[in-house]
N, C-alpha and C positions, 0 to 999 in steps of 0.2 A: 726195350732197347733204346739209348736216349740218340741225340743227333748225331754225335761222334760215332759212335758204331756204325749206324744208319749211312752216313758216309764212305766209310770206309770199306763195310762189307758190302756195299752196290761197285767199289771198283774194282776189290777184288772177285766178286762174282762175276763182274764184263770181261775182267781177265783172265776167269777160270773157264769162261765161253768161249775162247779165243776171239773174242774182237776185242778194237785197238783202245788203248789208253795213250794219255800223251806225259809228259814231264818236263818241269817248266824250273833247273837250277836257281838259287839263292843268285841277285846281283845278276844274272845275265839274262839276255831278249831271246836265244834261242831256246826253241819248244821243240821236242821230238816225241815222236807217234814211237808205239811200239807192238806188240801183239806175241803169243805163242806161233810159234811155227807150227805143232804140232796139230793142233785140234783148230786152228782157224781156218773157217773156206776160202776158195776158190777168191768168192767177193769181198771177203775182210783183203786178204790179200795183194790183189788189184786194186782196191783202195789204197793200202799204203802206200804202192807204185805212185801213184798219183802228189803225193805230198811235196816230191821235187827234189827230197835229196836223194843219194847213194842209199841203196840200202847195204846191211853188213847185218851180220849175226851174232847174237850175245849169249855166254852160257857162261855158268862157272866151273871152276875147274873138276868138279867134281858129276860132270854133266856125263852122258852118254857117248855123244860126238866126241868128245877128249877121250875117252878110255877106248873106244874102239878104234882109235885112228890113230895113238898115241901121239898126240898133237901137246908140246910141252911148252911153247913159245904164249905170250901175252897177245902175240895178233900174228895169225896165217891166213890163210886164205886157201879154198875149195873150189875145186872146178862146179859152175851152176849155168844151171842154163836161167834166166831171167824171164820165169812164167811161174806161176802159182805152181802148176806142176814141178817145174825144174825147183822151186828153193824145197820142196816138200822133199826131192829127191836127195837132197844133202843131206839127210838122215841118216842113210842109206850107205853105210860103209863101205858095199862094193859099187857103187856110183862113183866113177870116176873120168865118166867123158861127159864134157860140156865145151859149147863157144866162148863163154868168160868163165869170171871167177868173181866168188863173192869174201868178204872180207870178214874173220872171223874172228871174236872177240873175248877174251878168257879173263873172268876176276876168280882172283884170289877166293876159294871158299873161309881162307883164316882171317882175311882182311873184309872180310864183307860189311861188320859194325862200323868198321874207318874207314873206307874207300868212301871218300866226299865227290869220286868223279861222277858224272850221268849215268857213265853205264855200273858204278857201283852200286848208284843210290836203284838203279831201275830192277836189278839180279837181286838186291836185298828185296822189294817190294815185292818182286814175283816169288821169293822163297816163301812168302807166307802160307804157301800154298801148298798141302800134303801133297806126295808122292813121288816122283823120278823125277830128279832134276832136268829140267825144263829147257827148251831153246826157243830163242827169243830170235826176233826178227823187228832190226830198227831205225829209223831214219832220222835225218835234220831237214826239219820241213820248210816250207818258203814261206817269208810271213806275211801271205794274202793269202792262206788257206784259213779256210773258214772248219770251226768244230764245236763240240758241246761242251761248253768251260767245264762244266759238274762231272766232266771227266778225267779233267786236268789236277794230277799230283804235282805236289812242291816235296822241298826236303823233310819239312814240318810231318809231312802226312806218314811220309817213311818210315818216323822217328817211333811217333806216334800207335805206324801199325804193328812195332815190334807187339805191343800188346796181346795181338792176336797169332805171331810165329811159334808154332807148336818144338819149332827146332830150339828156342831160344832157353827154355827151362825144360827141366827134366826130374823127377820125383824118383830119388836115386834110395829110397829104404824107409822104414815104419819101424817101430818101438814102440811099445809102453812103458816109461818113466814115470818112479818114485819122486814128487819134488820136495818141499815142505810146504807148498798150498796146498799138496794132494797130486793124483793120478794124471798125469795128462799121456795122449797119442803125440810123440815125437816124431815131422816129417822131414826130411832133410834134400834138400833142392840144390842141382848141380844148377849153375846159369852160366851161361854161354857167352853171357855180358861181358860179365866182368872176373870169368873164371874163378868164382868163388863159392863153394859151398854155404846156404840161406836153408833157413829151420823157421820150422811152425809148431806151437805148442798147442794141442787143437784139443777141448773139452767137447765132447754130445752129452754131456750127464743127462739135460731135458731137451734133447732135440726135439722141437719138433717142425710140423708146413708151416706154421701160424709162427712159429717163432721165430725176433731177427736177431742175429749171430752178434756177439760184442766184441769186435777185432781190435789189440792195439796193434800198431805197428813200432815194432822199439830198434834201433841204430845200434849198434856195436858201441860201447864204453871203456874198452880194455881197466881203465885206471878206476872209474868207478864200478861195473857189477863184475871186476873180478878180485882185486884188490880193495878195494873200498874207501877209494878216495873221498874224503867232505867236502871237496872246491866244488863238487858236481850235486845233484840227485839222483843221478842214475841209477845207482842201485837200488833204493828207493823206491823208485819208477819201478822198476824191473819185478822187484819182488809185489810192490802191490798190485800192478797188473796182472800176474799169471792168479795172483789173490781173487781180484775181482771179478778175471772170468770164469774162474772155478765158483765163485760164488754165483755167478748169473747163469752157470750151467749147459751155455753155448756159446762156443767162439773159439777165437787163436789170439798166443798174442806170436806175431811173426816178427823173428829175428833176422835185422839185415845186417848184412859185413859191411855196415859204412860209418868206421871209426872216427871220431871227433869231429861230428856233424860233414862226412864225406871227403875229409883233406888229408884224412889218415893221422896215423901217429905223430910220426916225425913232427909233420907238420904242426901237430897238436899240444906238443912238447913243447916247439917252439914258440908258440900263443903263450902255455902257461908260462912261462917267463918272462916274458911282457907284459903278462897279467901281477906276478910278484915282485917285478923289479924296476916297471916302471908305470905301473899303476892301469893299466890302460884295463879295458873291460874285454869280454870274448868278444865282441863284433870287431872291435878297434884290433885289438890285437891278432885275429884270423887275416883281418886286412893289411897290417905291418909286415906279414910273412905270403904277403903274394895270394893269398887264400879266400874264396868269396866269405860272407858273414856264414854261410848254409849252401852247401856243397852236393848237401842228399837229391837225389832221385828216386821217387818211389814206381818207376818201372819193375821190378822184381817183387816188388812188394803187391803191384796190382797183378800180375802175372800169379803169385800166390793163392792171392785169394778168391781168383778168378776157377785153379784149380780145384780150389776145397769147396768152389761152390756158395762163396758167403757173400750173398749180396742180395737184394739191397742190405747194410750193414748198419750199424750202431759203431764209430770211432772212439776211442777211447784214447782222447789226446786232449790236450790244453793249444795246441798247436794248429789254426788254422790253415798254418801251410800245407799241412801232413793231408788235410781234405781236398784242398786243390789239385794237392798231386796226385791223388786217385781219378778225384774228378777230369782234371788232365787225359788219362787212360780210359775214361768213358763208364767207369765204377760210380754206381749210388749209394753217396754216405745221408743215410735216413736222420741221422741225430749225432752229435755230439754231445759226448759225456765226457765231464771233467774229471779229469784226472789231479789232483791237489795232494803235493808234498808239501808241509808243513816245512818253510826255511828254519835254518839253523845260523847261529853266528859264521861259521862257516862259507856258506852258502846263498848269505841273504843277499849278496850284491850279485851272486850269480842265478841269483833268478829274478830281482829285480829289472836287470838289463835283457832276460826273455821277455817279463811283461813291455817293459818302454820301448826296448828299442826292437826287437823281433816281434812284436803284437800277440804275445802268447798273453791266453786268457785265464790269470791266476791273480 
């Protein structure tokens, strides 16, 4: 398990203990403690008291405390009496005498990947977590409190632990598929990301312990591996890849829904005319239509192969980006293996400008 893991699952473990983690917003000074209500003692508890702000209660909408008290509003408030006992008692549906009230805090379960608020980013971070959704108990601390930095989440970390949210992918059916490289197990993946159905073309012909898997990871082409366009190599790509790992006998190549390097169609349409009518090359031209040069994300991609199990792996890319961004998500790429299409007149400037100007290695 390399350092990113190692980080991550130590925060989520302290928070799977109920004791407190804290979170520390993009651009702002303020830091807030937080903890499960559920399963934290007495003493995590009464430590939070101590940090100096109000506490209030966070859950999403799809939590326990919402459906038993049909609470439908974005912030209510519950009768609590203000002791470790009393916030445990707000569980507790028929609890309803207390001296005060505590402040209660509802995120959207549909908006949990975009909610950029604190208490967005803190409900997304504790969802990694199986089982009954969770209530959270959380403060704005005074900032002369003292804590263990190596406990402290930024937005980065959040992003990052989608990696490991079992809610975020889902392995929605299995096939065996006829291709023309041969047999492959066809898996097909709901994500939660980006609500789009993602497939893996998965060969075991020589599985074995000793053996490392040859994964490509390949992007949606609509014009090139469906229609067969020559401005691209995609198809190309596409057919010698399912080639290559059928010939090495172990691996996937995983298909993601991220059409004309992540900007989509439309968008991609409007590059290629930029490209024929006034000369410009793919980089230039993605950046004329508002569009980064490279748009992919390979979170769903490390979410895949994380399920099938293939790691440490063998990439099967020309593409140093495509290893970082595994690497990114905490995946060991063992080796890179080149992937080399032979340009065509065609084509030659459109891979010229991947070697120069995107640092693909061809």
């Amino acid at each position: 398990m390399n350092q990113l893991k190692d980080r991550l699952e130590k925060k989520l473990d302290h928070l799977r203990r109920g004791e407190i983690l804290f979170y520390k917003a993009e651009n702002e000074n303020e830091i807030y403690a937080f903890c499960f209500l559920s399963n934290s003692s007495e003493k995590n508890l009464a430590e939070l008291m101590t940090y100096g702000g109000s506490l209030a209660l966070l859950v999403s909408d799809q939590s326990q405390i919402c459906k038993s008290r049909e609470v439908v509003e974005s912030c209510s408030v519950l009768p609590c009496d203000f002791t470790p006992k009393g916030l445990n008692s707000v569980l507790e549906a028929s609890s309803q005498e207390a001296s005060d009230r505590i402040l209660l805090r509802i995120v959207g379960s549909k908006n949990i990947l975009t909610d950029l608020s604190i208490e967005g980013r803190i409900v997304e971070f504790a969802s990694n977590l199986e089982g009954e959704e969770h209530c959270l108990v959380y403060t704005k601390m005074h900032n002369d409190v003292n804590f263990d930095s190596s406990l402290l989440l930024n937005e980065e970390d959040v992003k990052l632990s989608r990696f490991f949210n079992p809610r975020l992918i889902e392995m929605t059916g299995m096939a065996e598929v006829e291709l023309q490289q041969g047999n492959f197990k066809l898996y097909s993946f709901y994500s939660e990301i980006d609500a789009c159905y993602h497939w893996a073309f998965v060969c075991d012909d020589k599985k074995s312990e000793k053996e490392i898997p040859l994964v490509r990871i390949e992007s949606e082409c609509l014009t090139g591996h469906v229609f067969g366009s020559l401005l691209c190599d995609c198809g190309d790509q596409l057919s010698k890849g399912l080639e290559e790992i059928k010939e090495y006998g172990y691996g996937s190549l995983v298909y993601l829904r991220q059409e004309g390097r992540g900007i989509g169609l439309k968008a991609k349409l409007d590059a290629y005319y930029l490209q024929q009518f006034h000369g410009m090359d793919t980089v230039d031209a993605n950046l004329a239509v508002g569009m980064p040069e490279d748009a992919r994300d390979y979170l769903i991609g490390a979410q895949i192969i994380n399920y099938l199990k293939f790691e440490p792996l063998k990439l099967l890319t020309n593409n140093p980006a495509k290893i970082t961004g595994l690497n990114r998500y905490g995946l060991s790429v063992e080796q890179q293996v080149s992937h080399i299409i032979p340009p065509s007149k065609h084509n030659k400037r459109y891979l010229d400008t991947k070697r120069d100007r995107m640092g693909h290695r061809i």
